[in-house]
C-alpha positions as CSV (number, residue, x, y, z in Angstrom):
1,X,-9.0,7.7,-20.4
2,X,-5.8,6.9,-22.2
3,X,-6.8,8.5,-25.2
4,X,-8.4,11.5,-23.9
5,X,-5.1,12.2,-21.9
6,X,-3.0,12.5,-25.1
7,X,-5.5,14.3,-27.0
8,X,-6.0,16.8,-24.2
9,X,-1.9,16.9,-24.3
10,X,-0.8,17.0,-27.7
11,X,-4.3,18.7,-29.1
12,X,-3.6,17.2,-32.2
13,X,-4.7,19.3,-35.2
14,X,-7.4,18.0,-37.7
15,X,-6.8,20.0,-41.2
16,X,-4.4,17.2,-42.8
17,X,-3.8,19.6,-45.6
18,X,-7.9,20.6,-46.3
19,X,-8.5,23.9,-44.5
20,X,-12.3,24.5,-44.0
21,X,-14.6,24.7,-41.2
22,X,-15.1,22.3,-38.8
23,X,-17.6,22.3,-35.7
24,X,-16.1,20.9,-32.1
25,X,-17.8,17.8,-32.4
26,X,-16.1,16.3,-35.8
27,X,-12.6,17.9,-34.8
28,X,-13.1,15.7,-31.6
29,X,-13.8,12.5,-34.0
30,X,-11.2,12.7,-36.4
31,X,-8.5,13.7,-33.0
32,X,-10.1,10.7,-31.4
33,X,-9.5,8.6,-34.8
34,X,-5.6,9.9,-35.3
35,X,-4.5,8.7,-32.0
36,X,-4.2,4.9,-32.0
37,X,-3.3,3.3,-28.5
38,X,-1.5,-0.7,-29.0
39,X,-1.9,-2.4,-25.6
40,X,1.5,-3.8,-24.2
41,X,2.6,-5.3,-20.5
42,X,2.5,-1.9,-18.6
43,X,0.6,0.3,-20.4
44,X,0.2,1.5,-24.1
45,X,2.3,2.1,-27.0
46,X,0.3,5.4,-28.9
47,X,0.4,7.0,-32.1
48,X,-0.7,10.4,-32.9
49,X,-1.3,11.7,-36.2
50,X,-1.1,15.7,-35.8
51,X,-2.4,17.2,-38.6
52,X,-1.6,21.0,-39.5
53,X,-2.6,22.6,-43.0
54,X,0.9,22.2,-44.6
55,X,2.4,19.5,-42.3
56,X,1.5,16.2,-40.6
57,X,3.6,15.4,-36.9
58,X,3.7,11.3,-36.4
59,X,4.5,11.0,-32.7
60,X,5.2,7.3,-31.3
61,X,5.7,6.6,-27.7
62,X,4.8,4.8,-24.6
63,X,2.3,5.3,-21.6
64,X,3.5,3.1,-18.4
65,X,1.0,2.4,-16.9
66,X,0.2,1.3,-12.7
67,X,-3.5,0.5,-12.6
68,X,-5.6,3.3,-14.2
69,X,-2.4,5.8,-13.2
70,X,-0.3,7.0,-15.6
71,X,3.7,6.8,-14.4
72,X,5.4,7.7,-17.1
73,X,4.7,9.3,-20.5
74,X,7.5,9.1,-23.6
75,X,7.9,10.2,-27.2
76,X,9.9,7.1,-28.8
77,X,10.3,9.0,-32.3
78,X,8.6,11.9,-34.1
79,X,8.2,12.6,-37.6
80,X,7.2,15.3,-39.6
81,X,5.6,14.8,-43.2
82,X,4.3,17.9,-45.9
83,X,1.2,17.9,-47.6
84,X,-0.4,20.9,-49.8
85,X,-1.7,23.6,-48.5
């Protein structure tokens, strides 16, 4: 649920720097593989990989959590990396 949230959010891209065609279902996969959820007290700490053909965004943050509601939703630090295009 988490992760779907934050993918559905962020839509994090899925080039990384290879443009070429991809179908739905292995943009979903590698999405679903770039966005890593660490479980903590009340909630999750994520990281999301977003990656465009000429630049990667690292977003951290934190999801607080109240039972399978999500109260609160912050970016913690963002980074922004090149790679060839």
């Amino acid at each position: 649920m988490v992760k779907e949230y934050l993918i559905s959010k962020y839509k994090p891209g899925t080039c990384f720097g290879l443009p070429g065609p991809q179908d739905e279902i292995s943009r979903h996969l590698i999405q679903f593989r770039e966005t890593v959820l660490i479980k903590i007290d009340q909630g999750y700490r994520f990281i999301i990989k977003d990656g465009h053909c000429c630049t990667i965004n690292n977003y951290q943050g934190k999801i607080i959590m109240d039972g399978d509601k999500i109260i609160e939703e912050k970016i913690t630090n963002k980074s922004v990396e090149a790679v060839p295009c």
